[in-house]
Every structure is written in C-alpha cells, then in structure tokens.
PAVEXTI-341642 format. One record per residue (C-alpha): residue number from 0; residue in three letters; chain; z, x, y. Coordinates in Angstrom, 1 decimal, padded with zeros to 4 digits. Layout:
% PAVEXTI-341642
ATOM   i  aa ch     zz     xx     yy
ATOM NUM ALA  A      Z      X      Y
...
END
This chain:
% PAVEXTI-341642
ATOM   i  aa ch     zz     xx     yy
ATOM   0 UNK  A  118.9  117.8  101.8
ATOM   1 UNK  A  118.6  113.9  101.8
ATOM   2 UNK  A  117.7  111.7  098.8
ATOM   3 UNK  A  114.5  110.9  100.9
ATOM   4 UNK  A  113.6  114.2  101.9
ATOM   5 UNK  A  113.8  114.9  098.2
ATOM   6 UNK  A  111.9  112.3  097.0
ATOM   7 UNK  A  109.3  113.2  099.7
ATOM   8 UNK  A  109.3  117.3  098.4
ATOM   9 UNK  A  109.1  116.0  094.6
ATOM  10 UNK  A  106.1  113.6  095.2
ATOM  11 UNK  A  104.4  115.5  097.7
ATOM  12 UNK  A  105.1  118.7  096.7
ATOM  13 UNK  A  105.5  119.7  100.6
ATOM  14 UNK  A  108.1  122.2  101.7
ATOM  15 UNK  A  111.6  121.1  103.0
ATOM  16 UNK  A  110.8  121.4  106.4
ATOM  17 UNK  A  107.7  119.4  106.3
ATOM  18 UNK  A  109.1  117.0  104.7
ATOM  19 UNK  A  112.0  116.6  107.3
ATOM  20 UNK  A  109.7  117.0  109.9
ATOM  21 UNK  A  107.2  114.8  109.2
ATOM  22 UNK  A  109.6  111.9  108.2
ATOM  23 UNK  A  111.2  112.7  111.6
ATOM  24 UNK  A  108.3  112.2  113.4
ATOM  25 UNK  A  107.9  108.6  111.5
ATOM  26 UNK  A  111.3  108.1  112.2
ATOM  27 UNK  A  111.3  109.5  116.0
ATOM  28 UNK  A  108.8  106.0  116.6
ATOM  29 UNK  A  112.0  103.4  115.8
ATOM  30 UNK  A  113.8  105.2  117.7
ATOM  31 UNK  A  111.8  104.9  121.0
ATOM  32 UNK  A  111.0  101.1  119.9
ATOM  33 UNK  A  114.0  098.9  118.8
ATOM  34 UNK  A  117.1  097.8  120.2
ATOM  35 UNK  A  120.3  099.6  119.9
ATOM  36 UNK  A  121.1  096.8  117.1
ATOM  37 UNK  A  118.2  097.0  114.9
ATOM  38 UNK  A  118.4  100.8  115.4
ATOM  39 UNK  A  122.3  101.0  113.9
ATOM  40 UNK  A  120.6  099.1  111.2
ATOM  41 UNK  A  118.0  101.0  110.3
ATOM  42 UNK  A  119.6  104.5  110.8
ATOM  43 UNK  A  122.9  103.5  108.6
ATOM  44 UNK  A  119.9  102.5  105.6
ATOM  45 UNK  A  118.8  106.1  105.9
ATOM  46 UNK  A  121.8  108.5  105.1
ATOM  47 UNK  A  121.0  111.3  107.3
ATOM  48 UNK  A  119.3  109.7  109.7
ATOM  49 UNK  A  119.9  111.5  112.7
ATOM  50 UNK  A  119.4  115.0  111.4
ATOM  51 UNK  A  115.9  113.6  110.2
ATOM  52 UNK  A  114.9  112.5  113.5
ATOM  53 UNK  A  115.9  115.9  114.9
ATOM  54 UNK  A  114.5  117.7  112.4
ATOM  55 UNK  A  110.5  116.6  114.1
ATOM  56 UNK  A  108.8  119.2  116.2
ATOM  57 UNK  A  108.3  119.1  119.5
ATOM  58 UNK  A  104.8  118.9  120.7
ATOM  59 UNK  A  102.5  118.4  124.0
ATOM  60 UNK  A  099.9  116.7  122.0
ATOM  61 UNK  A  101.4  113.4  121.6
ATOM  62 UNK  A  099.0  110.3  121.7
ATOM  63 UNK  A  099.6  109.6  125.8
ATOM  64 UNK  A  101.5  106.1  126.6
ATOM  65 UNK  A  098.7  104.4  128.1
ATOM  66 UNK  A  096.5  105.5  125.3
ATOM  67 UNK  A  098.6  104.1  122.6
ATOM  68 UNK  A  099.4  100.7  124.6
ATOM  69 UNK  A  095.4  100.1  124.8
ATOM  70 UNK  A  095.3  100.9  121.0
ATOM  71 UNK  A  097.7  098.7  120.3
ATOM  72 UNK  A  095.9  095.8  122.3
ATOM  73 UNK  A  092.3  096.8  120.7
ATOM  74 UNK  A  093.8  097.4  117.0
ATOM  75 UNK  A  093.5  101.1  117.1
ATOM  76 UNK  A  095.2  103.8  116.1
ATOM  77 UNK  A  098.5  102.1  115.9
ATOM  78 UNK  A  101.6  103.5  116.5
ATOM  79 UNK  A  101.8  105.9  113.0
ATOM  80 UNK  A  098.8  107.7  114.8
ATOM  81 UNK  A  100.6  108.8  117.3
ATOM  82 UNK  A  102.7  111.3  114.5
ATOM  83 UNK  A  099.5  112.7  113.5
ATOM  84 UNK  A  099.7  115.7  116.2
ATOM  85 UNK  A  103.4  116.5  114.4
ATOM  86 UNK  A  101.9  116.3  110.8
ATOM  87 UNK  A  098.9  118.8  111.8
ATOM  88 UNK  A  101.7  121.3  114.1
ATOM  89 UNK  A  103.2  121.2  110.3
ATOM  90 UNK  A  100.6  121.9  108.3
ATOM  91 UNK  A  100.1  118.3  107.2
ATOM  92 UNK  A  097.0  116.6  106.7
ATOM  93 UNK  A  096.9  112.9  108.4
ATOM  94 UNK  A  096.3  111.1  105.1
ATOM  95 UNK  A  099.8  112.3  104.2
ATOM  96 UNK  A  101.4  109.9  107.2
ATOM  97 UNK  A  100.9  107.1  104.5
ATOM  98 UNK  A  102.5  108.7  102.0
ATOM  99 UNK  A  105.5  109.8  103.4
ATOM 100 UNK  A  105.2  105.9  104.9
ATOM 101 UNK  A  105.0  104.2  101.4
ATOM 102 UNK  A  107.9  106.6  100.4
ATOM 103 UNK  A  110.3  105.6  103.4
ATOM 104 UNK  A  109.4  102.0  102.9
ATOM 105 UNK  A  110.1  102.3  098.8
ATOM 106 UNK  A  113.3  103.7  099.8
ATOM 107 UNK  A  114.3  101.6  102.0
ATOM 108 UNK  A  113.2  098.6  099.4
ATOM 109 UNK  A  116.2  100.0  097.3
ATOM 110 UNK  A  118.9  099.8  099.9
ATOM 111 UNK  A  121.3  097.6  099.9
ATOM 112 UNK  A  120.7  096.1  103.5
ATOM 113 UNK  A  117.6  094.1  102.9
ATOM 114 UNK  A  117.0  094.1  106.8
ATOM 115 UNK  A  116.7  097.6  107.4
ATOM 116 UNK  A  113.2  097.4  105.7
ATOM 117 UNK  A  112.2  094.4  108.0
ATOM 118 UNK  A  113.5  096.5  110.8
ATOM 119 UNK  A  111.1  099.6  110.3
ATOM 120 UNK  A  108.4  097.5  109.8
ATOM 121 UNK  A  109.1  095.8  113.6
ATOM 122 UNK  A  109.2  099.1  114.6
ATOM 123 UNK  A  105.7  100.7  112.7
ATOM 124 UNK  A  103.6  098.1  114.4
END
C-alpha cells in the first residue's frame, strides 16, 4: 500500500480498497485532461501512481461528456463531481471526495517537485 493510500485509511478510516479506489477515480480525471508532460509530472509525484489509477471501478454512471462540459461553462458540478458515481459504487459518501482531495493535495504539498501540485490543480478544474 502507498504512503497516500495510507494516509487516506488512517484519516478516513476507509478500507484499503476504498481508499485506492476512490483516489483512483480523483486521479483517473488528470489522466483524461493533461498532456503527456504534465502527466509524467504528476504521476512520478505520486509513487504508485499507476496502480492507483487502476485501482478505480468501472462504472456506467459517469457524469455524460456533454453534461460535464455545460457544467463547466455554468460553474456546476465541476470536474470532482464527476467521481461521485465511483465514491457511491464504493460505499463512499460524496462529502468524502474533498477529503481524499485535501489529502492528495497535502501530499503532494510535501513533494519535492513543487509543479506536480500546480499540475493537479490544472487538471481538477
């Protein structure tokens, strides 16, 4: 288990796999947003990375492209909404998506690579 899955099972008290799962999900969104550059940069900030990312359920119930692109435009639901159908499928409430956000971004604060945190926040909205 990573350092941030860890962290995320000691604060949250969550199981193991929600806690991979759900930060996959989080994580799944940089992946489908950022350039291959900014993506190396963020995923070599996060030891484990990949695993994480795979670790995120499948699921039909994802926020539809259209939908999220119009609540983008109107200020919506933004794009950590769109892991809420992931966190439910889990067993995880939505408020939790901030949590596990605030963790990722504290742990990220502490690496050494000052633009990975810059990065995920590009990515998040």
């Amino acid at each position: 288990m990573s350092d941030l899955i860890a962290t995320i099972v000691d604060q949250l008290g969550v199981t193991d796999e929600q806690a991979a799962g759900g930060m996959g999900a989080i994580l799944s969104l940089p992946v489908e947003r950022l350039d291959r550059d900014d993506l190396v940069t963020l995923a070599d900030a996060i030891p484990g990375f990949s695993d994480i990312v795979g670790k995120s359920p499948v699921f039909d119930a994802a926020v539809p492209h259209w939908l999220a692109t119009l609540s983008r435009w109107c200020g919506g639901l933004g794009a950590m909404r769109q892991v809420g159908p992931v966190f439910s499928s889990l067993g995880l409430t939505y408020d939790l998506i901030d949590k596990f956000t605030v963790i990722l971004r504290e742990f990220l604060a502490h690496q050494p690579n000052e633009k990975a945190l810059r990065t995920l926040e590009k990515a998040l909205n």
